[in-house]
VOBA-1610 file (N, C-alpha, C; in pm, whole numbers, padded with zeros to 5 digits, always signed):
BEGIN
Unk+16646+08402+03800Unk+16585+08389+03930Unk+16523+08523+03970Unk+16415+08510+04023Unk+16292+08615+04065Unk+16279+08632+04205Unk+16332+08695+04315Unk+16313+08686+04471Unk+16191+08704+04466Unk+16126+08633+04544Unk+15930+08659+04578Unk+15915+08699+04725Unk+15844+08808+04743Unk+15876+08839+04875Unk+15854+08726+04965Unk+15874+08771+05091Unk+15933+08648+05221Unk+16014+08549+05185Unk+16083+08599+05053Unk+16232+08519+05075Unk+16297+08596+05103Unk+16440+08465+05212Unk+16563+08520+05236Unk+16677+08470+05108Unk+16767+08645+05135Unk+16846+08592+05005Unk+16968+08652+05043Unk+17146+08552+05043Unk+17242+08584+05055Unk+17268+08697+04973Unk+17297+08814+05024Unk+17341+08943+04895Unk+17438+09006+04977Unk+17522+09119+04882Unk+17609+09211+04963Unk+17603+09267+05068Unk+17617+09316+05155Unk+17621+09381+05276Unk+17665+09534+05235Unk+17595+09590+05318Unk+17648+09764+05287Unk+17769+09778+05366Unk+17854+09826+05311Unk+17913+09889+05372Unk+18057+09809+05441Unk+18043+09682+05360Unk+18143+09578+05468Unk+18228+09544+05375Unk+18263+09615+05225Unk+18367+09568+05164Unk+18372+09399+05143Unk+18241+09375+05040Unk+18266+09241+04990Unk+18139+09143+05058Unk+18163+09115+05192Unk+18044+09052+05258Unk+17926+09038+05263Unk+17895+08960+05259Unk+17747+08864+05212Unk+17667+08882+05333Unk+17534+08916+05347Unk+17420+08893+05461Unk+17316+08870+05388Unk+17258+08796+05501Unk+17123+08766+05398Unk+17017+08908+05435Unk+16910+08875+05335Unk+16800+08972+05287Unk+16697+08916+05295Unk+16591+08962+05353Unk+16442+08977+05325Unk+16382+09034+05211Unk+16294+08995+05138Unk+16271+09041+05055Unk+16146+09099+05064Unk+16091+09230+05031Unk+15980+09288+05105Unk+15873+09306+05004Unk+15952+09339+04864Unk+15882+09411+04795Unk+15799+09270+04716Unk+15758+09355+04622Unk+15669+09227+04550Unk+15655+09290+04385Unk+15569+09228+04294Unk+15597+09263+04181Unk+15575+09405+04136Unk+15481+09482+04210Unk+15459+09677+04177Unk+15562+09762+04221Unk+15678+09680+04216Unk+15847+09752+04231Unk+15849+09814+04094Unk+15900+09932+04080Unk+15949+09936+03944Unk+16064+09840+03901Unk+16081+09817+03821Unk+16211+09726+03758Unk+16191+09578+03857Unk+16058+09566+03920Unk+16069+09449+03970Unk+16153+09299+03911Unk+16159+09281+03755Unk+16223+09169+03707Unk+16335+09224+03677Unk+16400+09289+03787Unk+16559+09343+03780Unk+16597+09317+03942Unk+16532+09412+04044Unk+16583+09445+04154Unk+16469+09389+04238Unk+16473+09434+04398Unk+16404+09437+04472Unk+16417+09473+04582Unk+16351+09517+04741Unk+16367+09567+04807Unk+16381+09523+04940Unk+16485+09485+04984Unk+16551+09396+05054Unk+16605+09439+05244Unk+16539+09418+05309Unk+16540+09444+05433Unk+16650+09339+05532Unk+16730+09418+05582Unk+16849+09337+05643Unk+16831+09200+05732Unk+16916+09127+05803Unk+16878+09035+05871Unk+17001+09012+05929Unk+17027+09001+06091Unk+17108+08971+06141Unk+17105+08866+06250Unk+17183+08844+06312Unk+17218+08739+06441Unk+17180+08879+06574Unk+17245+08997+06569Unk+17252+09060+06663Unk+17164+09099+06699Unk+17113+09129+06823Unk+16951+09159+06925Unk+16958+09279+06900Unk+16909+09414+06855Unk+16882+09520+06887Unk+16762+09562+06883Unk+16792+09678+07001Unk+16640+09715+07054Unk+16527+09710+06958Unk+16528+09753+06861Unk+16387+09806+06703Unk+16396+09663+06661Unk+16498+09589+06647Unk+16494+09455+06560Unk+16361+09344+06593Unk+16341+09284+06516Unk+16220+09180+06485Unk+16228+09061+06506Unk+16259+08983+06608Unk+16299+08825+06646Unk+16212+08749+06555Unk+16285+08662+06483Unk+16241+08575+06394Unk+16200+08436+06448Unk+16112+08375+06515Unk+16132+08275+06602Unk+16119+08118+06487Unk+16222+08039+06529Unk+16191+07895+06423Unk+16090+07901+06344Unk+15965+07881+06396Unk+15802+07834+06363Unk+15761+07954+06224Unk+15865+08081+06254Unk+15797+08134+06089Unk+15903+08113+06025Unk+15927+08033+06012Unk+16069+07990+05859Unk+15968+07888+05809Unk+15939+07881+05676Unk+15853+07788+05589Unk+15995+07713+05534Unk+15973+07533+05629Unk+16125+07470+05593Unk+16201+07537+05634Unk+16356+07518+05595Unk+16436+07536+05644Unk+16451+07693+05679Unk+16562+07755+05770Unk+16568+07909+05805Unk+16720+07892+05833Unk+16721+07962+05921Unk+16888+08026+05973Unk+16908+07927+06093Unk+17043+07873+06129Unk+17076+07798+06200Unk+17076+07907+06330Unk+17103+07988+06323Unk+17107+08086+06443Unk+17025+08142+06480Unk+16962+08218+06592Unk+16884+08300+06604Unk+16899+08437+06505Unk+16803+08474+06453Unk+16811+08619+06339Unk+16725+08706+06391Unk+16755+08833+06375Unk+16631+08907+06376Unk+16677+09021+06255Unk+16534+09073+06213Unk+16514+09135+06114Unk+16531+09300+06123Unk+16599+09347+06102Unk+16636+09513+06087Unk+16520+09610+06049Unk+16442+09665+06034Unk+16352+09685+05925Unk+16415+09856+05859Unk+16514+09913+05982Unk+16566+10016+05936Unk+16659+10038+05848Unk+16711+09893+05828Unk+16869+09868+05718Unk+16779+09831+05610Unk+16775+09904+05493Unk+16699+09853+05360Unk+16762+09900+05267Unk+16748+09839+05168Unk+16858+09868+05027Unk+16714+09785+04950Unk+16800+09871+04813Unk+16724+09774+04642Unk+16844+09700+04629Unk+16812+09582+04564Unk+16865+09485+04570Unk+16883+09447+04392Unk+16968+09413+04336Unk+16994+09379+04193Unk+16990+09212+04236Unk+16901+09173+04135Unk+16908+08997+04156Unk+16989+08909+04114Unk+17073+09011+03995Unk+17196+08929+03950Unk+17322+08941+04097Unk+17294+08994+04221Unk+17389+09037+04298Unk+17386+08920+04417Unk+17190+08859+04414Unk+17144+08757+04502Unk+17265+08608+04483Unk+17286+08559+04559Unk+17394+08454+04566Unk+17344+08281+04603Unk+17237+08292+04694Unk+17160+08175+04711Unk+17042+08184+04818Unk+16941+08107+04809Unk+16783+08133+04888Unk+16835+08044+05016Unk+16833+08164+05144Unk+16824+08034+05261Unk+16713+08009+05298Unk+16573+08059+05266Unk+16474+07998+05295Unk+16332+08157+05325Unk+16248+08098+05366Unk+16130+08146+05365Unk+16043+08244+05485Unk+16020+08340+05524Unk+15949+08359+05615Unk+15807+08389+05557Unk+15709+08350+05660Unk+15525+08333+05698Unk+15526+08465+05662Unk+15374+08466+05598Unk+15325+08612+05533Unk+15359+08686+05660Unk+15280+08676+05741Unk+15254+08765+05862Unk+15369+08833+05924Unk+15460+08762+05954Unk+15565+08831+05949Unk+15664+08885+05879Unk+15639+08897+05743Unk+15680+08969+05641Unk+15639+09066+05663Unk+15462+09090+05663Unk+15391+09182+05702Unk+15415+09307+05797Unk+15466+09255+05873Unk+15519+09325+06022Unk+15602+09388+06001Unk+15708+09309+05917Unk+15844+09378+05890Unk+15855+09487+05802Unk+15766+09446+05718Unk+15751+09581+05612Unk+15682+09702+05711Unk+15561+09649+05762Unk+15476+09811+05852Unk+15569+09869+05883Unk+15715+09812+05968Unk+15806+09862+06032Unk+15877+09947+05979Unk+15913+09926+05817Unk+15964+09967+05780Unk+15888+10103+05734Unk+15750+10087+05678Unk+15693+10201+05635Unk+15673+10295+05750Unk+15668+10242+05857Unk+15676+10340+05973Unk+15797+10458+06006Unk+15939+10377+05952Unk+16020+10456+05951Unk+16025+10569+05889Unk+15956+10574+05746Unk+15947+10659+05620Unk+15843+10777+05591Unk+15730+10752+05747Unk+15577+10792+05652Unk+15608+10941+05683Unk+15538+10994+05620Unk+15546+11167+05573Unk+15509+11215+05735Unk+15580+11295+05736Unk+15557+11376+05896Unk+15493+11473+05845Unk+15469+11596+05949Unk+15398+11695+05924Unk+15538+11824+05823Unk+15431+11862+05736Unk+15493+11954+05653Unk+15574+12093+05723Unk+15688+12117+05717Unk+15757+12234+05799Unk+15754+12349+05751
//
């Protein structure tokens, strides 16, 4: 199995000793080791301020029974042998978003 970005995918959780959250999947095939890993942006139930409300209408089919929103600051590489099962799909566009967000966090500041 191959995550394609704007899938969600049950995987480990950082940091929680064992626990499963699902993942966004951001990256796409110009990952290095793309047919290994991938680059996987968090997803939770909890509202916080930076987070990305996922509303019904962008889940392609089925989504999360709960309200989710998307982290874009919690990101990990992701091993696909670690992925556990697909809960479903989000719309380019807001894939889109989620990633800017994320590259926003990262982009080169001014040199010190």
């Amino acid at each position: 199995m191959t995550p394609e970005r704007g899938e969600v995918w049950w995987g480990p959780a950082l940091f929680k000793g064992g626990a499963y959250r699902p993942w966004l999947t951001v990256s796409h095939d110009s990952h290095p080791f793309s047919e290994e890993e991938c680059i996987g942006v968090g997803l939770t139930t909890t509202s916080h301020r930076e987070g990305l409300k996922i509303e019904p209408d962008e889940w392609v089919g089925e989504g999360m029974s709960k309200q989710s929103y998307a982290s874009p600051w919690y990101c990990t590489t992701l091993k696909h042998r670690h992925l556990d099962r697909k809960q479903g799909t989000l719309v380019p566009n807001l894939v889109s978003k989620i990633a800017r967000e994320l590259v926003r966090y990262v982009e080169p500041g001014p040199i010190e």
